[in-house]
C-alpha positions in Angstrom: -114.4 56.0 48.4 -115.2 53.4 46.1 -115.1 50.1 47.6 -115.8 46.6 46.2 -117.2 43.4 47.2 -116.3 40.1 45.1 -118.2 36.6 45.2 -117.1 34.1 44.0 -113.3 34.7 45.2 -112.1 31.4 45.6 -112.7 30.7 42.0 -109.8 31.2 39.5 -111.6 35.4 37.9 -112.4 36.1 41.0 -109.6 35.5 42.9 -107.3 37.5 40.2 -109.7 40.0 40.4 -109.4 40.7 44.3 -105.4 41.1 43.9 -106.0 43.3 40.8 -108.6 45.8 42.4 -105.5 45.3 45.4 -102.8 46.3 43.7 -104.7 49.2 42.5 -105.1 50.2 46.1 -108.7 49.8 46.2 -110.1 48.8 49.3 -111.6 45.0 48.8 -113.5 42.8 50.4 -115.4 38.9 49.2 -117.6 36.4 49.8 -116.4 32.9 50.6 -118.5 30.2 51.8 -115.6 28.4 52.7 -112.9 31.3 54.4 -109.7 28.9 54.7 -110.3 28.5 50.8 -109.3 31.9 49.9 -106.1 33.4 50.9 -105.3 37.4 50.9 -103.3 40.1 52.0 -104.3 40.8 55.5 -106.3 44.0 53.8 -108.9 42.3 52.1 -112.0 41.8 54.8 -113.4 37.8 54.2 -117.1 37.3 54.9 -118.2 34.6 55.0 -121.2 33.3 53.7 -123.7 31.2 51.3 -125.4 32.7 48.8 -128.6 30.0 49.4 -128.4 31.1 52.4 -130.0 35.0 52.4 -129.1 35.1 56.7 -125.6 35.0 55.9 -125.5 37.2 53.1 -127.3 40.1 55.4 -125.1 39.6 58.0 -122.1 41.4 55.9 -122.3 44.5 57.4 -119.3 46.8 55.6 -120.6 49.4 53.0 -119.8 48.5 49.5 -120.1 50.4 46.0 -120.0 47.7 43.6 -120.0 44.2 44.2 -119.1 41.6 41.0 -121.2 38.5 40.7 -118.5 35.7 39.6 -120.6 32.7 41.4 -121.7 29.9 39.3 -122.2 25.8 40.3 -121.4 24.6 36.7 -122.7 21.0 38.0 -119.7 20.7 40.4 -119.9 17.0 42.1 -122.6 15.6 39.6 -125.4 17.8 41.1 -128.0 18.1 38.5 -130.2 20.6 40.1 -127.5 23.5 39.5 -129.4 26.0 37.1 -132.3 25.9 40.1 -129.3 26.5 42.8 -127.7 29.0 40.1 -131.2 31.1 40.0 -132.2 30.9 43.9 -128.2 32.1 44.7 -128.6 34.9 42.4 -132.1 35.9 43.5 -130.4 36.1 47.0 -127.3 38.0 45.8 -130.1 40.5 44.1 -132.3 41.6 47.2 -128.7 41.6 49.4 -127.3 43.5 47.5 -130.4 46.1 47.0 -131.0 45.6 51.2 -127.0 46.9 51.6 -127.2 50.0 49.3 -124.7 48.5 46.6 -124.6 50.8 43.6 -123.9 48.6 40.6 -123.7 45.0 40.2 -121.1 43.7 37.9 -121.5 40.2 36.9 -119.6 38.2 34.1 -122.0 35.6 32.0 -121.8 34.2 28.8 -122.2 34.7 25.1 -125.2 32.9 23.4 -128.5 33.3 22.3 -130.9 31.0 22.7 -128.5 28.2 24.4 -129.7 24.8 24.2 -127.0 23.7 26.8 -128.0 23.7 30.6 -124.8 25.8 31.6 -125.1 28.7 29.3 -128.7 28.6 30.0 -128.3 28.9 33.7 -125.8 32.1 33.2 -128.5 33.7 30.9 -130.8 32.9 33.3 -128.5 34.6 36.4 -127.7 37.6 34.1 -131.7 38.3 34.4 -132.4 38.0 37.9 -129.7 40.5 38.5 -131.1 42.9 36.1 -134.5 42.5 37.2 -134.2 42.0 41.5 -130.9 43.9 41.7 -129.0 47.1 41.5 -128.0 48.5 38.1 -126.2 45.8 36.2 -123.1 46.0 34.2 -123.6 42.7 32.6 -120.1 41.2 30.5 -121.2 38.4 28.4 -118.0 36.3 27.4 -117.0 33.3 25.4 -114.0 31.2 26.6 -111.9 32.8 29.2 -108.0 31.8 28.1 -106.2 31.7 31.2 -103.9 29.2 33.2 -106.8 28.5 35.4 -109.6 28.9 33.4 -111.1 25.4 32.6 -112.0 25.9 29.2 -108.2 26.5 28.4 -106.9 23.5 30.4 -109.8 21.2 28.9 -108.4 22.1 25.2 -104.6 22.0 25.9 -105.2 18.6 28.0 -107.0 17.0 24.6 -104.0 18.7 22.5 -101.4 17.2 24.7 -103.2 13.7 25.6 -104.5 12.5 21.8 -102.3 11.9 19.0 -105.2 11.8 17.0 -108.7 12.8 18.1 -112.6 12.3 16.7 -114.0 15.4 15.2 -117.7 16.2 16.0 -119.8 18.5 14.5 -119.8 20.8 17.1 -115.9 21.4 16.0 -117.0 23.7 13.3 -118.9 25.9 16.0 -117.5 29.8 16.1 -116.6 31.4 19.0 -114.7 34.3 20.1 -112.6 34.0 23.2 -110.7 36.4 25.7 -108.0 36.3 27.4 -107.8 36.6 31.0 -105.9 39.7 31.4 -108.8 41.7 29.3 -111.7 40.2 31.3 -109.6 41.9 34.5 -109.0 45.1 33.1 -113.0 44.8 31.7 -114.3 44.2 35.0 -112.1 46.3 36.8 -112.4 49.8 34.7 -116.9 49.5 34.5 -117.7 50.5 37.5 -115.7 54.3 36.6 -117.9 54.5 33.1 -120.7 55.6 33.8 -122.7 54.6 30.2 -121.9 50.7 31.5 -124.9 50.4 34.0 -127.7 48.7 33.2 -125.9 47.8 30.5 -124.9 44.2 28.6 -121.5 44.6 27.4 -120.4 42.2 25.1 -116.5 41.2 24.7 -114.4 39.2 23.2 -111.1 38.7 20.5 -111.5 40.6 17.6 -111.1 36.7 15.5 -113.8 34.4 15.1 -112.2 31.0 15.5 -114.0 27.2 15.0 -113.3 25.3 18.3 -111.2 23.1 16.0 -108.4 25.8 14.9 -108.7 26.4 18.7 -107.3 23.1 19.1 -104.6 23.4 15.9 -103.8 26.8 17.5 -103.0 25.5 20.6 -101.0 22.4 19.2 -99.0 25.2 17.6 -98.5 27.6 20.9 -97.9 24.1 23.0 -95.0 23.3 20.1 -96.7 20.3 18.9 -97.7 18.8 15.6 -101.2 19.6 14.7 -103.8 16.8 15.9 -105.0 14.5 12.6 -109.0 14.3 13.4 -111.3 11.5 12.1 -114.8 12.9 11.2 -117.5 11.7 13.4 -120.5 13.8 12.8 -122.7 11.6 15.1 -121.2 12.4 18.4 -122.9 14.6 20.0 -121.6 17.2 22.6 -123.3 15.2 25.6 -121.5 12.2 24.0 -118.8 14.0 24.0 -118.7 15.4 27.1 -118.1 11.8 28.9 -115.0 11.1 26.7 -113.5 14.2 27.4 -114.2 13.9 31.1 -111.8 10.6 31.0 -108.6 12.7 29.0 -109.0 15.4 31.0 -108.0 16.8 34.4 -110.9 19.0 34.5 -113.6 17.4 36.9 -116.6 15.7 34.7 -119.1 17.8 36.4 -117.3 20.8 35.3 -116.2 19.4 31.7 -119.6 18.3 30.6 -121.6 21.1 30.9 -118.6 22.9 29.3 -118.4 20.6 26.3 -122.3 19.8 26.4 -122.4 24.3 25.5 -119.6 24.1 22.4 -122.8 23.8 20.0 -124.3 27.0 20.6 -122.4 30.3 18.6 -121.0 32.2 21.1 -119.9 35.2 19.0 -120.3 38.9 19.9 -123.5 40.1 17.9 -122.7 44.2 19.3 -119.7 45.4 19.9 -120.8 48.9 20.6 -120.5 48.2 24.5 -116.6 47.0 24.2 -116.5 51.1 22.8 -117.2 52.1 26.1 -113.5 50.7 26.9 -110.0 52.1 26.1 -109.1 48.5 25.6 -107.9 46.4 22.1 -107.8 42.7 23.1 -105.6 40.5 22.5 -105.4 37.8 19.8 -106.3 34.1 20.6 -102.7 33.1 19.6 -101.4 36.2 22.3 -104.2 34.8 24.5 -102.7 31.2 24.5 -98.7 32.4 24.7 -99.5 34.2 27.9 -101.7 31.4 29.3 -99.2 28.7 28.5 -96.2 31.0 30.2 -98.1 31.5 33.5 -98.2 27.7 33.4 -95.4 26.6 32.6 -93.9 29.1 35.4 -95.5 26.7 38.1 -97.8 30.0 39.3 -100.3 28.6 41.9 -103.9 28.8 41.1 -106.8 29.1 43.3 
């Protein structure tokens, strides 16, 4: 029987994820450093463990099929060593997994090439050491994840809500193409039964290419509000940026700069012929947002 192992369970996909594979009856177990942050039907076996720390990863014991990768520092707390912690957990997650006999890896990065920006360049760099130290790899690449809990989402609706009128960098006029939450789910949940998705990059996301600034007019617009007026200011950067943003925001600053300090990179999908693979039409930004904004508003608690 199929059986899968999530990391990263505590976090706001991977914690959806464990009640999703649930529901489907799958059995499921994950990996939380911290146990009493993570809470589960009493079905779902908790290990726990460090991924910097290889002892504790060997000592999970149960035998797994596929285990998803959804473990990432973003610079939580200020720490400014993360793409070095980001590369030596995955490296360790890589020779585990290979040690216990897992199948297939599936691990959820993000769209980019070339990224000058420390974060997407750390998930590049953890898509690779999976690849090359691990398992067969189903590797998603993704722009912004719209969701209730996803930080991206609650960075733009907080600067929607908080500013009656915002500056406009440059990096406004960056594309992108988002997803919502419920597609990553069913993405990450149906790869492991396709076989033509190992040691494979898949890359997904809407079907719209949308500038981060009619992100913003669209979310005004979902949220019921007027749209934002925005003063051109071509010479603030994203790393400028990054520290305004971390003061009208709820999103911690260690999270919301490397975030913001990414927006000038193109994250759009450059082949689409993995999303074929998939039995799956995703849904629209403005769908994306509705949803997001319901499960809020609806007081649903988050990880």
């Amino acid at each position: 029987m199929e059986r899968a192992l999530v990391t990263g369970a505590s976090g706001y996909v991977g914690n959806l994820l464990v009640r999703g594979l649930q529901a489907l009856g799958q059995p499921v177990g994950c990996v939380a450093r911290d146990p009493s942050r993570v809470s589960f039907d009493p079905t779902v076996t908790v290990h726990r463990a460090d991924m910097l720390d290889p002892t504790s990863l060997s000592a999970i014991d149960d035998h797994y099929t596929t285990a998803y990768y959804l473990v990432h520092s973003m610079g939580r707390g200020g720490d400014a060593d993360y793409e070095q912690r980001d590369a030596v957990a995955a490296s360790n997650f890589a020779g585990f997994a290979l040690a216990a006999g897992i199948e297939r890896v599936v691990y959820l990065g993000g769209l980019g090439d070339r990224p000058q920006s420390k974060h997407l360049r750390s998930r590049l760099r953890v898509g690779e050491i999976l690849r090359d130290e691990g398992p067969p790899l189903t590797w998603f690449r993704a722009g912004m994840v719209v969701g209730a809990g996803s930080e991206s989402y609650r960075t733009l609706r907080s600067l929607v809500e908080r500013l009656p009128v915002m500056l406009a960098p440059s990096w406004l006029a960056t594309p992108t193409q988002a997803i919502a939450i419920g597609d990553v789910l069913r993405y990450l949940i149906e790869a492991p039964g396709i076989a033509a998705t190992s040691s494979r990059e898949i890359q997904i996301g809407s079907a719209e290419i949308l500038t981060y600034g009619r992100m913003l007019d669209q979310m005004a617009q979902a949220l019921g509000l007027r749209r934002r007026p925005r003063i051109p200011v071509p010479l603030l950067t994203p790393w400028l940026s990054s520290h305004w943003i971390g003061l009208v925001t709820p999103v911690d600053a260690g999270v919301a700069r490397p975030l913001i300090e990414g927006l000038s990179t193109d994250t759009t999908i450059t082949d689409s012929s993995g999303m074929a693979l998939f039995d799956i039409a995703p849904r629209s930004f403005a769908q994306a947002l509705r949803e997001a904004i319901a499960e809020d508003r609806a007081g649903l608690p988050l990880p």
